[in-house]
C-alpha positions as CSV (number, residue, x, y, z in Angstrom):
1,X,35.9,-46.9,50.2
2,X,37.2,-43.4,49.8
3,X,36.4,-40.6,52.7
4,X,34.1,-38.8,50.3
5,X,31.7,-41.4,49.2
6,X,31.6,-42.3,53.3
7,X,30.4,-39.3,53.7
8,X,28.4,-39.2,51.2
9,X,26.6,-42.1,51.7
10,X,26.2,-40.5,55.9
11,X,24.5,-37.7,54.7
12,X,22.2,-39.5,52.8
13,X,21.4,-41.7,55.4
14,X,20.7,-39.0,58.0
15,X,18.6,-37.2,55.3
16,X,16.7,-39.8,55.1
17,X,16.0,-40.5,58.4
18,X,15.2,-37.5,59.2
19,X,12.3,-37.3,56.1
20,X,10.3,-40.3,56.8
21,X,9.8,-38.4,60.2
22,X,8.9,-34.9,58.8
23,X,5.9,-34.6,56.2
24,X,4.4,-31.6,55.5
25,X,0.5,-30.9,54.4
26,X,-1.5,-27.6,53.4
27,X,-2.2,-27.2,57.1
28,X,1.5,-27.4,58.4
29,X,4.1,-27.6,55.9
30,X,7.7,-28.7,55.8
31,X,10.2,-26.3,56.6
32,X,13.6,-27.1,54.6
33,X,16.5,-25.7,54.8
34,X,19.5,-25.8,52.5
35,X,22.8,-24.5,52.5
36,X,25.9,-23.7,50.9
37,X,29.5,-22.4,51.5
38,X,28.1,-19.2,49.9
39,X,24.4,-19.0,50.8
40,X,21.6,-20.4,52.5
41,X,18.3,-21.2,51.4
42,X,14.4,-22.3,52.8
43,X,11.2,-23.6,51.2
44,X,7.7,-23.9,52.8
45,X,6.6,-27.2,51.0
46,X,3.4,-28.7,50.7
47,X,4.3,-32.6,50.6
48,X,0.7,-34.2,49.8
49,X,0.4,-31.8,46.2
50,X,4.2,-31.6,45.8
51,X,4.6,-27.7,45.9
52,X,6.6,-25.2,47.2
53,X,4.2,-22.0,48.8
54,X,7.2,-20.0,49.3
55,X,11.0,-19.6,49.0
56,X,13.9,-17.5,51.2
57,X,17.4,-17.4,50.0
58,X,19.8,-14.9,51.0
59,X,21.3,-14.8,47.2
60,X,18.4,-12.7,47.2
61,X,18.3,-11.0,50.0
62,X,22.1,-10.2,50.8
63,X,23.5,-10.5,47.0
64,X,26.8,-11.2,46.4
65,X,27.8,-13.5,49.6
66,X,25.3,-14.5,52.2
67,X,26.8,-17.2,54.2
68,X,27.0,-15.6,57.9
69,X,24.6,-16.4,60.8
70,X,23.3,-12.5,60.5
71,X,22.3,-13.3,56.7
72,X,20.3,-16.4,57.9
73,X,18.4,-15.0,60.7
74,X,17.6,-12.6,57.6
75,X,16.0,-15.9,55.9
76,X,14.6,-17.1,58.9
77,X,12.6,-13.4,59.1
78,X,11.8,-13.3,55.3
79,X,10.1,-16.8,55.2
80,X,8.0,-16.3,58.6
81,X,6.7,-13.1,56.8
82,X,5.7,-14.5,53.4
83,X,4.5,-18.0,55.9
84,X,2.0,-15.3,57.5
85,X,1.1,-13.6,54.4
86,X,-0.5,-17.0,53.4
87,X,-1.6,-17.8,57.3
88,X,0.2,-20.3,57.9
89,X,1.6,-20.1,62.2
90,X,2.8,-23.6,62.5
91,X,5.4,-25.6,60.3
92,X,7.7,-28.4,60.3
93,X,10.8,-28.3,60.1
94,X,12.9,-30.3,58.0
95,X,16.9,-29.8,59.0
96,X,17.8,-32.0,56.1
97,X,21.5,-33.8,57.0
98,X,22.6,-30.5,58.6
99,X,23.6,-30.1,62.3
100,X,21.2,-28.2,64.1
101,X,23.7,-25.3,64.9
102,X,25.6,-22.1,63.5
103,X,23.6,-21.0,60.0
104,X,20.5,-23.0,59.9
105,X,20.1,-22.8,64.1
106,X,20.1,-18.8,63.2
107,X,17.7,-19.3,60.6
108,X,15.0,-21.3,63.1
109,X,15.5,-19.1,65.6
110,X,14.7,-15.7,63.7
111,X,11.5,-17.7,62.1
112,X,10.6,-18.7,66.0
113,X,11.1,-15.0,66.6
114,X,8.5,-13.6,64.1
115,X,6.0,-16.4,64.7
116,X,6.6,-19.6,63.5
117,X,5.9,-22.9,65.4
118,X,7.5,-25.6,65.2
């Protein structure tokens, strides 16, 4: 087995580990996270109805290249505001196979900050 499919198949694995664990609902949803070299990305998401209430991404928010901890902890901000517009104080949040550290540790911390729980 080649190194990448290894990997691969790791990530999977922790993804879904970590998934069966974290559901979200209307009354606390799921908090995922996604990122790439470039950017980084989170979704509020109701799991019971299958939607998303909100987005974050910093190609939107930074433009060309938004792949630093200071861009994230601009995500983290944005999607704790638009979680409050629609009420919402508590969360869960999903991590996805990512570490917990650098980019998407930023982005938790900055939602924390403006008054998320999770």
């Amino acid at each position: 087995m080649n190194r990448e499919k290894k990997i691969s198949k790791q990530r999977d694995r922790r993804a879904k580990r970590i998934r069966k664990r974290v559901r979200g609902d209307a009354t606390r949803p799921r908090l995922s996270v996604r990122r790439s070299h470039k950017h980084i990305y989170a979704q509020l998401i109701d799991d019971e109805t299958g939607r998303t209430l909100c987005s974050a991404s910093s190609r939107i928010l930074c433009g060309e290249y938004g792949g630093t901890k200071e861009h994230a902890k601009q995500v983290g901000a944005d999607i704790a505001d638009k979680a409050q517009g629609l009420e919402i104080k508590k969360v869960r949040f999903d991590r996805g196979h990512y570490r917990f550290h650098g980019r998407v540790q930023a982005l938790a911390d900055a939602a924390r900050e403006k008054g998320l729980e999770f």
